[in-house]
C-alpha positions in Angstrom: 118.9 144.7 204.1 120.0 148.2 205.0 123.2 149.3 207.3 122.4 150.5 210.9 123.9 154.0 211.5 126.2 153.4 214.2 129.3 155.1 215.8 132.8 153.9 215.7 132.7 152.7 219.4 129.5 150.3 218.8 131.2 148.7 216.1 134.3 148.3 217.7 132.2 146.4 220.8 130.1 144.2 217.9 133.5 143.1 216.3 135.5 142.3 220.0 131.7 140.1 220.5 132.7 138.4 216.8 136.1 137.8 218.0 138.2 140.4 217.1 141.1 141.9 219.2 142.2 145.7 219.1 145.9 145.5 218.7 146.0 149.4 218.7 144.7 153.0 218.8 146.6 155.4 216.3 145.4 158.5 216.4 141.3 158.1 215.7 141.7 155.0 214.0 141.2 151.7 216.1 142.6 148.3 214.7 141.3 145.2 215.3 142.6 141.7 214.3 140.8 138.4 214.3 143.9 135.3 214.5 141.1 132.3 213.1 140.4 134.5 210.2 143.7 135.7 209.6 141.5 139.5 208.9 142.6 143.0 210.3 140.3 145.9 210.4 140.8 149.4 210.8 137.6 151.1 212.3 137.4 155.3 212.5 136.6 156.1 216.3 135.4 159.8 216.0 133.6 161.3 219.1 130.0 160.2 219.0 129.9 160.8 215.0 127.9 158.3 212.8 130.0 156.4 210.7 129.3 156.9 206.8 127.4 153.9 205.2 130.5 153.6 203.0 132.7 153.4 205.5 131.0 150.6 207.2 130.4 148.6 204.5 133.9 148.8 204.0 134.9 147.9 207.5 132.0 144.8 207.0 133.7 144.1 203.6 137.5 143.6 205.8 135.6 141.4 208.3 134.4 139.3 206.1 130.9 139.9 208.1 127.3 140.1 206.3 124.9 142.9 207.3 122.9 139.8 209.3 125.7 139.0 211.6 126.8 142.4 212.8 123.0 143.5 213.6 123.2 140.2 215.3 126.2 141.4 217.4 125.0 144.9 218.1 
């Protein structure tokens, strides 16, 4: 299944929807932390910019989240 091209901010909102919690905002970078899953995730937050595919696969890989369930949450 192929990755949505997103920005930072939609995939911030899908991961507070999963259950996530932004603990802070350093610089560009927002963190998110999810206490059942014991998982933290560090999400780049770049004015209206697409994030790379990489990039989110990354962020998918940290949340422990298939490509199904964040569609599902966007």
């Amino acid at each position: 299944m192929k990755l949505p091209r997103v920005t930072g901010d939609k995939v911030v909102k899908a991961l507070k929807r999963a259950g996530f919690v932004e603990i802070r905002m350093r610089g560009s970078h927002c963190y998110l932390y999810h206490s059942e899953k014991d998982r933290l995730v560090t999400v780049p937050v770049h004015a209206g910019k697409i994030i790379a595919l990489k990039t989110l696969k990354s962020v998918l890989k940290q949340a422990e989240m298939s490509i199904e369930e964040f569609k599902e949450l966007l």
